[in-house]
ZASEZA-628820 format. One record per residue (C-alpha): x, y, z. Coordinates in Angstrom, 2 decimals. Example, Ala and Ser with C-alpha at 12.3 -4.5 7.8 and 13.67 -1.06 7.14 Angstrom:
% ZASEZA-628820
@east->12.30; north->-4.50; up->7.80
@east->13.67; north->-1.06; up->7.14
END
This chain:
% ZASEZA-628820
@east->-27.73; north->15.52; up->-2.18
@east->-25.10; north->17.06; up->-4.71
@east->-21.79; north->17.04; up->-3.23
@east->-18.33; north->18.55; up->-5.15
@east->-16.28; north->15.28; up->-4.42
@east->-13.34; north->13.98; up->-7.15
@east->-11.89; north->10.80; up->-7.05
@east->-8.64; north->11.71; up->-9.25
@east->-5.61; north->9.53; up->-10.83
@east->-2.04; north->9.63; up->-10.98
@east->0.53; north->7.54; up->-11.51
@east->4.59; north->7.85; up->-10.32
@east->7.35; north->5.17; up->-10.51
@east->7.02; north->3.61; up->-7.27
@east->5.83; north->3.70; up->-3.76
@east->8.51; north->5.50; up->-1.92
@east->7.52; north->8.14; up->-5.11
@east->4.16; north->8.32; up->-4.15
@east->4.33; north->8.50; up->-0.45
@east->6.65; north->12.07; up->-0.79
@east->3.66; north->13.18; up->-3.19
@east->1.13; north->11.82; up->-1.28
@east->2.04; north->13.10; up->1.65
@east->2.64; north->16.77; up->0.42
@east->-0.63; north->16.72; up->-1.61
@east->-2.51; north->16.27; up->1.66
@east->-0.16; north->18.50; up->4.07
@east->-0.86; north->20.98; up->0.81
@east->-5.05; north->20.56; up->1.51
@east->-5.35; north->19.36; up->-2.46
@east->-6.13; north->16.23; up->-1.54
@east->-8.75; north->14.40; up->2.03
@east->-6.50; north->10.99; up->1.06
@east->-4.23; north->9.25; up->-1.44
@east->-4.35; north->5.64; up->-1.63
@east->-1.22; north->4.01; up->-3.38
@east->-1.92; north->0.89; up->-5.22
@east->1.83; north->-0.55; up->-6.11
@east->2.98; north->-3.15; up->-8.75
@east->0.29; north->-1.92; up->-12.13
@east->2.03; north->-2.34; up->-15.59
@east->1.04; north->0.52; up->-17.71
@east->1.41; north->-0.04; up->-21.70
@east->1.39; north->3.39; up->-23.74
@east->2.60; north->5.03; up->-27.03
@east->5.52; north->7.54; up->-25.97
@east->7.29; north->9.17; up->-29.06
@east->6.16; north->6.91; up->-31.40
@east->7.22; north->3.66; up->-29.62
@east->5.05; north->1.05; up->-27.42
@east->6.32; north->1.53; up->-23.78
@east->5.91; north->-0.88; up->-20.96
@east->6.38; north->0.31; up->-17.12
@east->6.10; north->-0.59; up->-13.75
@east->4.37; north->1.93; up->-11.53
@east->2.58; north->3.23; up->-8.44
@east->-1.44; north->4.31; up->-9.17
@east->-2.05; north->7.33; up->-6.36
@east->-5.64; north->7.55; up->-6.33
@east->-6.57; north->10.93; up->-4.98
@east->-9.65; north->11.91; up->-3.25
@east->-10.38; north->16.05; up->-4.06
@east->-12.66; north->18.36; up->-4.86
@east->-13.88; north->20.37; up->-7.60
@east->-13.00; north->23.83; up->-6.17
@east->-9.62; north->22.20; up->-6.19
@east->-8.96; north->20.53; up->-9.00
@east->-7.26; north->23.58; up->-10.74
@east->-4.85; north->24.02; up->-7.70
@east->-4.33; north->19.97; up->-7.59
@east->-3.30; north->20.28; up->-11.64
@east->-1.27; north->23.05; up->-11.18
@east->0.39; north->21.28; up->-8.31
@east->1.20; north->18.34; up->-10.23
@east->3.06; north->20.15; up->-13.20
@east->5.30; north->22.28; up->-10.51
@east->6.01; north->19.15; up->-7.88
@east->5.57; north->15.70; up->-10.17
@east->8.93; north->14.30; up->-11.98
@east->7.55; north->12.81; up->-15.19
@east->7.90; north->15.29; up->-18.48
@east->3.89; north->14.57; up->-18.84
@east->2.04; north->13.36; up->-15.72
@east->-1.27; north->11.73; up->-16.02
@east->-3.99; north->13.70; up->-13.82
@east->-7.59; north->12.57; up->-14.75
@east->-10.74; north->13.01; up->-12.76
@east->-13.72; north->11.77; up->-12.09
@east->-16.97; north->13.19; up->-10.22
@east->-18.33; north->10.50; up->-6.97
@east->-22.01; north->9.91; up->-7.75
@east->-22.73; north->8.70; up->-4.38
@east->-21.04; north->7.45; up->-1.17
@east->-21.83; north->7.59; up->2.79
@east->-22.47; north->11.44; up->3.46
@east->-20.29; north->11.19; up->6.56
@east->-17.50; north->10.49; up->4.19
@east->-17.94; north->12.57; up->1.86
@east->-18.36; north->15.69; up->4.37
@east->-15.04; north->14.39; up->6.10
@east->-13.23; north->15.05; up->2.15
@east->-14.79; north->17.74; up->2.11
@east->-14.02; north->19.09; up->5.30
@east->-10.06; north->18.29; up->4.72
@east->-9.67; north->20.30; up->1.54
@east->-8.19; north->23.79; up->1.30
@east->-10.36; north->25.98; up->-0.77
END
């Protein structure tokens, strides 16, 4: 059975960060859950110049019919100049769960 399930990434400066987005993402029906996974390094080219940084990964569980909203949230609400938002389709999972996300997003 097809179902319209994203499992999206973000990434903010810490957990106190993430928790404000996190929680407004869901009260906002973008988003079933957000787990935040503290303490990642992420290395990256900014401007030319290697960058090294300390951050909180919000992993997002959406939906396509909301993915636009969910971007367009992000750019309005998140305080880096260029968030990262990438996502990815679920290929399978337990169908209760996957209804439940389902059931929790705002189309």
């Amino acid at each position: 059975m097809k179902n319209n399930v994203l499992i999206a990434f973000s990434t903010c400066a810490d957990p106190a960060q993430g928790r404000i987005l996190a929680e407004d993402m869901v009260q906002s029906g973008l988003a079933a859950c957000v787990n935040l996974v503290p303490n990642l390094t992420s290395v990256y080219r900014w401007q030319g110049q290697i960058q090294s940084d300390d951050e909180c990964l919000m992993i997002i569980k959406t939906s396509e019919g909301s993915i636009s909203a969910l971007r367009e949230w992000i750019l309005k609400r998140h305080p880096y100049e260029l968030p990262e938002l990438v996502a990815v389709p679920v290929a399978d999972g337990l169908p209760a769960y996957l209804q439940w996300v389902t059931d929790q997003i705002r189309r």
